[in-house]
Steps between C-alpha positions, in 0.01 A plus 500: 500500500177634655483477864130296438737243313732406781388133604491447847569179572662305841692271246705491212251428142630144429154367276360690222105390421423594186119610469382481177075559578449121479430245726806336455726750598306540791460113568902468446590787789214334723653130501880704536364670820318189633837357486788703574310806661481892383807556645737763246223463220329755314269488195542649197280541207522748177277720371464505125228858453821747505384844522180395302397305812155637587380351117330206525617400164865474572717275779316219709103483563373741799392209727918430505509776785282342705627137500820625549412672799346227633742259412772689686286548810502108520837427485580776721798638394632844287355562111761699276334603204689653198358699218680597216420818265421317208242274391534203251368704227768783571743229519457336184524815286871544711621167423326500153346180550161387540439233803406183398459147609893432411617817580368782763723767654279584738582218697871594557479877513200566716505199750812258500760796411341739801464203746849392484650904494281508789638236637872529481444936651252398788544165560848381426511215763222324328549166404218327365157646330216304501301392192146401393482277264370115593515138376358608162778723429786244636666528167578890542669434835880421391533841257310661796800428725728612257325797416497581853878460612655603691189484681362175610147480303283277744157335340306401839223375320689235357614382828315147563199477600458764106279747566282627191215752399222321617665442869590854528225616390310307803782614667413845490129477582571290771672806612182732381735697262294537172751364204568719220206589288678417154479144643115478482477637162683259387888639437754261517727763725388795712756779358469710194152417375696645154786291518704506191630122576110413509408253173191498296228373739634714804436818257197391395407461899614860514262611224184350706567589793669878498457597100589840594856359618519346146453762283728720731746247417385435135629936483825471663566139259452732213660795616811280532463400170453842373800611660735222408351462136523158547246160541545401791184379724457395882346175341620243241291324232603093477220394270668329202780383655622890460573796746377807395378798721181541609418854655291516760215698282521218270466209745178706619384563178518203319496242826308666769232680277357172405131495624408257813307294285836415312643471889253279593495277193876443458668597828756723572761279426379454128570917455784532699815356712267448770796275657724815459532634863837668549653541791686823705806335627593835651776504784592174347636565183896630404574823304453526175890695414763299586688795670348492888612807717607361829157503730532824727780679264471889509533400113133422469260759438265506814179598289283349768332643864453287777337472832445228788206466739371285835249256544176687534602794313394690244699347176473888340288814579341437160424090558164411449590114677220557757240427206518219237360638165264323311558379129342692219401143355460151626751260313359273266 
C-alpha cells in the first residue's frame, strides 16, 4: 500500500456509501448523514475508464468528476475511488462474453467485485453500505440484501417519507450543486453514457446526443464479434414475437437512419423500442460465477489502483471537476 492510500480517519469505517455519479447515490448518503452523522463513514465510488481513462469514449461521462467532487464536499466526509486496469470492452473479450441487458460482467468485475475486496482489506469493521436506489426500484431491494451479506445493504431512500428523482434533484439545487449533465439530456442514469445494460431507446439517446460515443462502441461490438466468431449483439430484436440480435450498426442503420420527416410523421416509438430504457444496476447486482472468492482473500487478483481524498481536494492531478463540459448535441 502507498503511503497516499493510508486513510486517516479518528474512527473505525463502519458505513460504506456507494457513489455511483447519480443523484441517488448522492441523495441516499445525504439522508444517512442527516441522520446518524459522518461519524466512521467514507464514500466510495468506482471508476470504470481503466488505463484508457483520459478517452472520452470509454467509462462514465466527463461531467462525473465534477459532481462527484461536489457531491463529496457536501456531505463532508472521505471519497475512495477505485480504478481498475481494464475497461468493459477489455473485459468482455476476457470473459468471452458480450454485456447485455441480461447479462454484463462489467458490473461484477469492475465495481461490485473491487468494492467489496476493498472492503474486507481496508475496511473490515464495516457493517453496512449504503445504496441508491428509491421507491421505483423497491422490488430490487430483497436480492440487494442478499447480494450484499454479510454486509447490511441499507436503501435510505426508501425510508418513509420515499425520496425520488424529482426531490433530489431539487434537492441538489437547493444546495447550488449542478446535477449530473446526462440528466438534462435526457438519460435515464448518469453513469456509462455506453452502458451495455442500456435498451433500445437509451442507445438511440446515445446516438443523438454523443454519435461519436456510438460508433466507438458500434467498433468494439464488432470487434467482439470478430474475435469470438459468434452473433452476439449488445441489443436484442423482439419484433415478431422473436429474439434475434440486433448489432448496434444495424439498429443505426436500419432504425436511426430513417429521415426526420419519417421521425416526425410516425414517432420514435413506431421505429423503435422507444419504451426500451435499460437500466445499470451496478453495485447492486450478484456475480455472475457461482464460485465467489471470500471479499479481501489474498486469492483475488488485485487488478485495480486506488486512492482516497478530503473534502475540498483535488479528486486527481488530472480531474477536470472544476469545469462542467458542454454536450456535443442537445437531446432531442
Amino acid at each position: 500500500m502507498k503511503p497516499s492510500q493510508v486513510l486517516d480517519l479518528s474512527s473505525p469505517i463502519r458505513t460504506i456509501g456507494t457513489l455511483s455519479g447519480g443523484a441517488g447515490s448522492w441523495g441516499a448518503c445525504r439522508r444517512w448523514i442527516d441522520q446518524h452523522g459522518p461519524d466512521g463513514m467514507v464514500l466510495l465510488f468506482t471508476d470504470v475508464g481503466g488505463e484508457d481513462w483520459a478517452n472520452p469514449n470509454v467509462g462514465e461521462d466527463q461531467d462525473t468528476m465534477r459532481f462527484l467532487a461536489e457531491a463529496r464536499d457536501n456531505l463532508g466526509v472521505p471519497l475512495v475511488i477505485i480504478r481498475n486496469q481494464r475497461t468493459i470492452w477489455d473485459v468482455f473479450l476476457e470473459k468471452r462474453w458480450l454485456g447485455n441487458s441480461s447479462l454484463a460482467h462489467c458490473s461484477w468485475e469492475l465495481k461490485t467485485g473491487p468494492a467489496r475486496d476493498w472492503i474486507g482489506k481496508h475496511a473490515p469493521g464495516a457493517e453496512r453500505v449504503l445504496v441508491g436506489i428509491d421507491v421505483t426500484e423497491i422490488h430490487r431491494l430483497k436480492d440487494i440484501k442478499s447480494n450484499w451479506e454479510p454486509y447490511e445493504a441499507v436503501a435510505p431512500l426508501t425510508d418513509k417519507p420515499m425520496l425520488w428523482k424529482p426531490q433530489l434533484l431539487r434537492m441538489l439545487s437547493d444546495r447550488a450543486i449542478a446535477p449530473p449533465r446526462m440528466y438534462e439530456l435526457g438519460f435515464a442514469h448518469a453513469n456509462c453514457p455506453g452502458c451495455v445494460k442500456g435498451g433500445q431507446s437509451h442507445w438511440a439517446r446515445l446516438w443523438r446526443v454523443w454519435p461519436e460515443r456510438y460508433l466507438y462502441a458500434e467498433r468494439k461490438e464488432q470487434e467482439i464479434r470478430e474475435k469470438l466468431g459468434a452473433d452476439v449483439s449488445i441489443l436484442k430484436d423482439r419484433s415478431d414475437h422473436k429474439v434475434r440480435s440486433l448489432t448496434l450498426e444495424r439498429f443505426r442503420v436500419e432504425k436511426l437512419g430513417k429521415s426526420d420527416l419519417l421521425l416526425d410523421l410516425f414517432g420514435e416509438r413506431d421505429l423503435f423500442d422507444g419504451l426500451d430504457e435499460g437500466g445499470c444496476a451496478c453495485f447492486t447486482d450478484a456475480p455472475p460465477e457461482l464460485a465467489l472468492v471470500p471479499d479481501g482473500s489474498e486469492d483475488r487478483e488485485e487488478r485495480y489502483d486506488w486512492h482516497w481524498s478530503l473534502p475540498g481536494d483535488p479528486l486527481r492531478p488530472d480531474s477536470t471537476q472544476s469545469a462542467r463540459p458542454e454536450p456535443i448535441r442537445g437531446a432531442a
